[in-house]
N, C-alpha and C positions, 0 to 999 in steps of 0.2 A: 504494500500500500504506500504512496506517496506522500509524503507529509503535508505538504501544499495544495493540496485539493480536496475542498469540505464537500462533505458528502452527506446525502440526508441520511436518514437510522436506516432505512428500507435499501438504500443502495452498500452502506455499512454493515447490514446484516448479509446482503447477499455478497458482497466480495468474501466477507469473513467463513460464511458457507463452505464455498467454493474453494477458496486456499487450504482450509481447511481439510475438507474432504480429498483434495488432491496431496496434498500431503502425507495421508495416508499409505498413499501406495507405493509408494519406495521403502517401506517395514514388509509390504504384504509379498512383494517383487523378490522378496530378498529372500535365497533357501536358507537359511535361520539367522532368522534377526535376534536381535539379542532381547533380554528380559526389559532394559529400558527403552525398544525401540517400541517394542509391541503397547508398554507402557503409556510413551507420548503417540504413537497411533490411537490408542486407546481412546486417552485424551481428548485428540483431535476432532473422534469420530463421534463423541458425545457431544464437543462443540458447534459443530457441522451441524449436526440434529437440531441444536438447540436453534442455529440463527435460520436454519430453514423452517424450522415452524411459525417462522415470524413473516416471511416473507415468498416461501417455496408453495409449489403446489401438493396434493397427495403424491404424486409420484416423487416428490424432493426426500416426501418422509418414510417413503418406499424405499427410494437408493440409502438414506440414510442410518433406516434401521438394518439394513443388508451390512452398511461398515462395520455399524456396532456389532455385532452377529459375525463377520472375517473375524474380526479382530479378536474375538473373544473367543471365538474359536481355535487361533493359530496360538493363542495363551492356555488351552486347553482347559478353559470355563463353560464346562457345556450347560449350566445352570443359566448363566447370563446370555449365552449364545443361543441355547433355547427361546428365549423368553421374547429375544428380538428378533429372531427369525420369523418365531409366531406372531409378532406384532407386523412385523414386513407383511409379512401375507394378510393379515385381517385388513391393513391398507390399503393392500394390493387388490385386492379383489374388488372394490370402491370403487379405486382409480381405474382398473382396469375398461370400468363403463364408464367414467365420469369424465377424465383427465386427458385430455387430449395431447397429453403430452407422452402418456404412457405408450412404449415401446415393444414390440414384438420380442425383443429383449429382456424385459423388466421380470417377466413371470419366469422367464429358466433361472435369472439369475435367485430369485426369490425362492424356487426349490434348490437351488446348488446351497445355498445360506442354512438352508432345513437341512439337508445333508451333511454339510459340513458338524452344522450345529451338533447334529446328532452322533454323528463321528466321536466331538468333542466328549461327549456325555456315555459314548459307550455301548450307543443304543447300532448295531450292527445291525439288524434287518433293518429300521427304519432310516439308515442312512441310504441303503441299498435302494429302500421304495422310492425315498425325493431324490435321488441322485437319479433312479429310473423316470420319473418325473420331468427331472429337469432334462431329462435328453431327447425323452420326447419331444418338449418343445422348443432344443436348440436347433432339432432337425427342422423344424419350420419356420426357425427364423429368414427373414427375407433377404438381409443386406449379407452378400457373401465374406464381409470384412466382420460386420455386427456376430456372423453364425464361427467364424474363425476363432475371436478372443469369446463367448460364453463356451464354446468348446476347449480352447486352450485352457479354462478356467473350473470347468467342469470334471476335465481330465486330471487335474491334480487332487480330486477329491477323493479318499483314501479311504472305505469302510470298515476295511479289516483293523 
C-alpha cells in the first residue's frame, strides 16, 4: 500500500483482503513451510476473511473460508479445518445461485478444502468421498488453464 494515497475504508478493506489472501500462498506453495510460516498464513487468512466481509461478495467469503481451511489443514488442525471447510460450503451453495461472480471453479475447490480438511482430522473414507467430489467437478471445469491449477491442487490431496 502507498503511503500517499487516502483511501476510503471500502477501498482499504479491499486492498487489505486481497494482499492478504495472496500472501498466503507462498506458505501453501512451499513443500514444508515451517511452523511460523503456516503461523503468519494463518494469520493472514483470518485477516483476508475478516476485510472481505466488509466489502466482498459470498463468493469472497467462499474463497476465504477455503484459506482458513488450507491452512489449517497443512498445520494439521482438522478441528479448525473442518469447521471452515463446512462453513465454505454452507456459503457456497448460496452463492453458487446468487453470486455472479461464482466460478465453475469455486465448488471443486470447496470439496478439495473438505478433503483436505478431512485428511487433517483422520477421517480416510471421507477424504476419499470430497476428494471424489471434487474431481468430478474439476473434470467440468470450462477454462483449460482454470481445470489445470484445481487439478494441480486437487492432486496433492493425500487421504491415506
Amino acid at each position: 500500500m502507498t503511503e500517499d494515497k487516502k483511501m476510503t475504508m471500502m477501498e482499504f478493506h479491499k486492498q487489505v483482503a486481497i494482499e492478504t489472501n495472496n500472501g498466503i500462498w507462498p506458505a501453501l506453495d512451499k513443500e514444508n513451510p515451517s511452523k511460523g510460516e503456516l503461523e503468519n498464513a494463518l494469520h493472514m487468512a483470518h485477516a483476508s476473511r475478516y476485510h472481505w466481509s466488509k466489502v466482498g461478495t459470498a463468493v469472497n467469503l467462499v474463497r476465504a473460508e477455503y484459506m482458513i481451511s488450507r491452512v489449517c489443514s497443512a498445520m494439521k488442525r482438522g478441528e479448525p479445518a473442518l469447521y471452515h471447510a463446512n462453513r465454505g460450503l454452507e456459503i457456497a451453495k448460496d452463492a453458487e445461485k446468487t453470486d455472479k461472480n461464482f466460478k465453475d471453479w469455486d465448488m471443486p475447490f470447496v470439496y478439495e478444502a473438505l478433503a483436505r480438511a478431512h485428511a487433517a482430522a483422520g477421517n480416510k473414507l471421507e477424504c476419499k468421498t470430497y476428494k471424489d467430489k471434487a474431481q468430478k467437478l474439476v473434470d467440468k471445469v470450462s477454462d483449460p488453464e482454470d481445470k489445470k491449477i484445481c487439478q494441480g491442487e486437487l492432486d496433492k490431496v493425500q487421504c491415506s
